[in-house]
Structure formats: C-alpha cells, structure tokens
C-alpha positions as a Markdown table, in Angstrom:
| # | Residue | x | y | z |
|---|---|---|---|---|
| 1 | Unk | 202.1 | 20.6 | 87.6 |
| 2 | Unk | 198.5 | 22.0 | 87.7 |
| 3 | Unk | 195.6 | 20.4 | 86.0 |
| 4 | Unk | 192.8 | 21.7 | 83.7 |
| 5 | Unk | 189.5 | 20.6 | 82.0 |
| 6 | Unk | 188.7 | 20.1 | 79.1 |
| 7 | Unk | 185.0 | 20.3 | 77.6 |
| 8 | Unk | 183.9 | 17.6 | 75.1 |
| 9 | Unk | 184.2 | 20.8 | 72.3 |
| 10 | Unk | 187.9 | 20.9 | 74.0 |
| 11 | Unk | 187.4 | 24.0 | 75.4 |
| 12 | Unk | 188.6 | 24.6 | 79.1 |
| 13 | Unk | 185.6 | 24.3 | 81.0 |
| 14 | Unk | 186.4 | 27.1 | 83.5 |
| 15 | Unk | 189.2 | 29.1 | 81.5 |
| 16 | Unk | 191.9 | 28.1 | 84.3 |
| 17 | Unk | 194.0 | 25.9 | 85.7 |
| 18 | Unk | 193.8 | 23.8 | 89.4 |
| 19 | Unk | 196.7 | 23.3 | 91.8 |
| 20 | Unk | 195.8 | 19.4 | 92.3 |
| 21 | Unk | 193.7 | 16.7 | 90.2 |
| 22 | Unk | 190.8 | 16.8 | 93.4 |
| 23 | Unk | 190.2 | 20.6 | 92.4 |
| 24 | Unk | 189.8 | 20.1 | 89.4 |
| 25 | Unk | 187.3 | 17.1 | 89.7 |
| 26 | Unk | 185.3 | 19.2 | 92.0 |
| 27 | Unk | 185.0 | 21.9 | 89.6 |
| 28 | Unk | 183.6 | 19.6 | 86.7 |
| 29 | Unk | 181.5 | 18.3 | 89.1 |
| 30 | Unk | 180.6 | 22.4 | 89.5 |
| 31 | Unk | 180.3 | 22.0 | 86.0 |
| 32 | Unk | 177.8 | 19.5 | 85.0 |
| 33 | Unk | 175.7 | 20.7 | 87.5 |
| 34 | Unk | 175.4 | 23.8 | 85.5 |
| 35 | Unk | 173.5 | 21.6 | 82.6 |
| 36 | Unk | 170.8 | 19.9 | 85.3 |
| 37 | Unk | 167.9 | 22.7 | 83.9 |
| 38 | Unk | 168.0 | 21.1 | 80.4 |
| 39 | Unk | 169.4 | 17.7 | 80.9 |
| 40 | Unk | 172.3 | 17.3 | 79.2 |
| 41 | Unk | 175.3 | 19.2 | 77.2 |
| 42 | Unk | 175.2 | 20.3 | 74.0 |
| 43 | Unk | 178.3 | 20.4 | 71.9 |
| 44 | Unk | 179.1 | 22.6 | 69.1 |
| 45 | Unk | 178.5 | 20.2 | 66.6 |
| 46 | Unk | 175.0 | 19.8 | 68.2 |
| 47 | Unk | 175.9 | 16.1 | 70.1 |
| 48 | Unk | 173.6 | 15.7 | 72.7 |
| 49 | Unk | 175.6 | 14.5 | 76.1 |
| 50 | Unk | 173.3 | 13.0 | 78.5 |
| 51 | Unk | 174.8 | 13.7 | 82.1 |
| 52 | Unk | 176.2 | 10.8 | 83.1 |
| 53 | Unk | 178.1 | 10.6 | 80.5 |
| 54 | Unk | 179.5 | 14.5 | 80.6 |
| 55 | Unk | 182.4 | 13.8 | 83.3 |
| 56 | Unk | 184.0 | 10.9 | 81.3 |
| 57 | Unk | 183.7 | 13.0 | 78.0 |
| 58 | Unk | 185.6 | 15.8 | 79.5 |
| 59 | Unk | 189.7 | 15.5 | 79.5 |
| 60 | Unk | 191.8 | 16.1 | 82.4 |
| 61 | Unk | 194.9 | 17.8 | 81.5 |
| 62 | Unk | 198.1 | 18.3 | 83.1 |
| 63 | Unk | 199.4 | 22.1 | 82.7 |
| 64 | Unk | 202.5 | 23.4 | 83.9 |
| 65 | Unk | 203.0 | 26.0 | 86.3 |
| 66 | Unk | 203.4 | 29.3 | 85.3 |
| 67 | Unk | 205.7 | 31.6 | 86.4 |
C-alpha cells in the first residue's frame, strides 16, 4: 500500500501518492512550510489554520498500488 495526504479542504496536498508513511510525512512537512510567509493555511471555507495545528488537520491515507 502507498500513502497519500490529504489537505484540511481534503484535497491531496501534492496530487500523488508515497511508497511508505515516512515519505509522506516528509512531504507535509514540505508542505506546511509552504504557508510560513503568511502564517497559517487558509481553507476554502475561509478557516484560518494556524501552523501548528496544519499537520494534525491533514489526513493520512492509505492508497493502493496501482498497476
């Protein structure tokens, strides 16, 4: 199995899957990083996120492998 992000909106955060869990944690960790210049995330329902709060927001998801 594979593993991939999910946004807060529920939207994959990268448009792909991972090969382990640890990839894909590294890559939301890519991710939040992308919101340091303004401070938080912004849903589409206009939630403000702060940033410590954006990893444990986001869903880890278990994809299967495609073939």
């Amino acid at each position: 199995m594979r593993c991939e992000v999910l946004s807060p909106d529920g939207i994959s955060i990268e448009g792909r899957s991972y090969p382990s869990r640890r990839a894909a944690l590294r890559a939301l960790t890519r991710w939040v990083r992308r919101y340091e210049w303004q401070g938080f995330y912004s849903t589409a329902r206009w939630e403000r996120i702060p940033l410590e709060e954006l990893p444990g927001r986001c869903r880890l998801i278990r994809v299967p492998k495609s073939s």
